[in-house]
C-alpha positions as CSV (number, residue, x, y, z in Angstrom):
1,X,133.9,118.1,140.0
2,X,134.4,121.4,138.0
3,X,136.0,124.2,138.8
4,X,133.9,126.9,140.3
5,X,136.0,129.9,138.1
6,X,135.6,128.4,134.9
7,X,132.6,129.2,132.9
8,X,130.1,126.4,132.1
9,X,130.4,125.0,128.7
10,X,126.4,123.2,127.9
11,X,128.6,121.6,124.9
12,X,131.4,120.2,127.5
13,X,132.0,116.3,125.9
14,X,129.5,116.5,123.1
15,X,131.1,115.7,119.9
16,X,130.6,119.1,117.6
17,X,128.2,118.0,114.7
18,X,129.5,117.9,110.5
19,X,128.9,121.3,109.3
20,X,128.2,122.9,112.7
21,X,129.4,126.1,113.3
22,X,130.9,127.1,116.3
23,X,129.6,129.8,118.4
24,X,131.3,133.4,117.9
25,X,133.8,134.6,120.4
26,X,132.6,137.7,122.8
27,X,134.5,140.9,121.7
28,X,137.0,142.1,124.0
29,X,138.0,145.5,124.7
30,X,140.9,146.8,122.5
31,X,144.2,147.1,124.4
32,X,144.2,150.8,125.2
33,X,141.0,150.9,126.1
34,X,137.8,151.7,124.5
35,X,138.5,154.0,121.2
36,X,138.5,158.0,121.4
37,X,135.7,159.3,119.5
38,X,136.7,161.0,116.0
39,X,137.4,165.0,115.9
40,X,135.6,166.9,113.3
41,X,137.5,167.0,109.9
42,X,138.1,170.7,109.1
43,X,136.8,172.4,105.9
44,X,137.2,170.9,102.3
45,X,139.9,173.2,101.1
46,X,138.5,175.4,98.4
47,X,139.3,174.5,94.8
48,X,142.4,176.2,92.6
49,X,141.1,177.7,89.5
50,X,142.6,174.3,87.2
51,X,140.7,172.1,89.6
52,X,137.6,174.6,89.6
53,X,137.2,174.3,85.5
54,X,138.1,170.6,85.6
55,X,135.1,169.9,88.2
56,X,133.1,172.4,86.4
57,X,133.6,170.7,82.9
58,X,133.2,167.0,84.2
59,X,129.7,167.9,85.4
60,X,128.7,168.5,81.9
61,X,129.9,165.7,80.4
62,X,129.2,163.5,83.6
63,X,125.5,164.3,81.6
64,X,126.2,161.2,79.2
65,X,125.9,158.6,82.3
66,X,122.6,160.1,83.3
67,X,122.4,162.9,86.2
68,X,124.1,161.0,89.1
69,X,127.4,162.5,88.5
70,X,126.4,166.0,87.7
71,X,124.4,166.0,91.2
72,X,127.2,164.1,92.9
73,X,130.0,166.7,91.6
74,X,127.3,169.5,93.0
75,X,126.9,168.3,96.3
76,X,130.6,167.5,96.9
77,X,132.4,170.9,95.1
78,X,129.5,173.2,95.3
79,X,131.4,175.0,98.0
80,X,134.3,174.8,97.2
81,X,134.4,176.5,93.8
82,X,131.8,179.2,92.4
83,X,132.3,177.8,88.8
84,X,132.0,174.2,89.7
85,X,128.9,175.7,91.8
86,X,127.5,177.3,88.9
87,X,128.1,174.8,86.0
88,X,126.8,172.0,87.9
89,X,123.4,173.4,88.8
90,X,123.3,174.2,85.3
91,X,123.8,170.4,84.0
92,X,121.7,169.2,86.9
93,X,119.0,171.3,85.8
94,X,120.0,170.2,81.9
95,X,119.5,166.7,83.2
96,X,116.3,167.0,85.5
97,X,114.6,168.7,82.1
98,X,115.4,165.7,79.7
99,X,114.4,163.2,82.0
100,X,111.3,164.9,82.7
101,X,111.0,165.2,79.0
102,X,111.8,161.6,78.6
103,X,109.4,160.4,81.0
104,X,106.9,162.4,79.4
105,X,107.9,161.3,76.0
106,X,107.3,157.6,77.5
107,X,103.8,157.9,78.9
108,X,102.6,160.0,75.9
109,X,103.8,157.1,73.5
110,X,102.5,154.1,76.1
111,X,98.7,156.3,75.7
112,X,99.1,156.7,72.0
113,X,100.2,153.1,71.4
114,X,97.4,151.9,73.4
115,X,95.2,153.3,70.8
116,X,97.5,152.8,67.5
117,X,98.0,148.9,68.1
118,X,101.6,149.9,69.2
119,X,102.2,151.9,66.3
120,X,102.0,155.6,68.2
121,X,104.9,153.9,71.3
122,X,107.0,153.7,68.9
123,X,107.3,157.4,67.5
124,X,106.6,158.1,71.2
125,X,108.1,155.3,73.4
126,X,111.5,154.5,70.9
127,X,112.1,157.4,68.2
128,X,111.8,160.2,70.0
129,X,113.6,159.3,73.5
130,X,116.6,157.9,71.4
131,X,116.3,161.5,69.9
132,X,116.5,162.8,73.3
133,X,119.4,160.8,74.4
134,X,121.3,162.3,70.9
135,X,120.1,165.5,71.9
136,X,121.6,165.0,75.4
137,X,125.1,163.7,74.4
138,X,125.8,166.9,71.9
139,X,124.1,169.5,74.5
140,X,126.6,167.5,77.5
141,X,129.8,167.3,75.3
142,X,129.4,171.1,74.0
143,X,129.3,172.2,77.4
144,X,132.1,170.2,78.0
145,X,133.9,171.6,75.7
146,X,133.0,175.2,76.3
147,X,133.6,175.1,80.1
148,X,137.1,173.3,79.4
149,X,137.9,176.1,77.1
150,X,137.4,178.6,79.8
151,X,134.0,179.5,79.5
152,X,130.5,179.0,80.8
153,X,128.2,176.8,79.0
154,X,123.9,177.8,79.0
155,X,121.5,174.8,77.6
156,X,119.6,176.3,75.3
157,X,116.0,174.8,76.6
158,X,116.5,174.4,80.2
159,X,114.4,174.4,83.1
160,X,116.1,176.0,86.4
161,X,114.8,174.0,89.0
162,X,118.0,174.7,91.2
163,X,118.7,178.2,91.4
């Protein structure tokens, strides 16, 4: 006879099969009880003005990896520094414009090429995007190098879609 304050096992005296896995354990409370509930983190601590340029300046050249890290940089330092704020709307905008223009670049050359047995895609689709991406890396590592130096750094053909 079993005891009544045991729980019933429906395995009890079956052999456990090759390769079976045995059933997960029930989570238990931890020892203090269940877990306080976190308290609001205060306010990022606004940037020095070292820290302010370095941000400002890696958004730029973040412009060479496509425009991930010039929007990430934004959104994370945007309040926290009103250079950083400023020269990373302007390489997100830099970077929304080419990739707009590289987009545009692609579909012109895929219509083209269509017509030109392949010959338009690649003026179009392989010449000028790699022209582009040239154009990209010197307009991304100028403005590097200008916010680094102290300054502030305007693409010369830029659309502001941030403002």
């Amino acid at each position: 006879m079993s005891d009544p304050n045991q729980p019933n096992d429906p395995n009890a005296g079956v052999p456990p099969q090759p390769g079976a896995v045995p059933p997960q354990q029930p989570y238990a409370q931890p020892a203090g009880g269940p877990q306080q509930p976190y308290a609001p983190s205060a306010a990022a601590a606004p940037l020095d003005a070292a820290q302010d340029k370095q941000w400002a300046a890696f958004a730029h050249l973040g412009g060479i990896l496509w425009f991930l890290p010039s929007l990430i940089i934004w959104l994370v330092f945007k309040d926290r520094g009103r250079l950083t704020d400023q020269e990373a709307k302007e390489a997100l905008n830099w970077q929304i414009t080419w990739i707009i223009a590289w987009v545009a670049s692609q579909v012109i050359g895929i219509i083209i090429g269509s017509f030109t047995y392949g010959v338009g895609y690649l003026l179009f689709g392989l010449l000028i995007p790699w022209a582009l991406y040239i154009v990209n890396l010197v307009f991304s590592i100028l403005g590097f190098v200008r916010v680094n130096g102290g300054g502030t750094y305007r693409y010369p053909v830029n659309f502001r879609f941030i403002k």
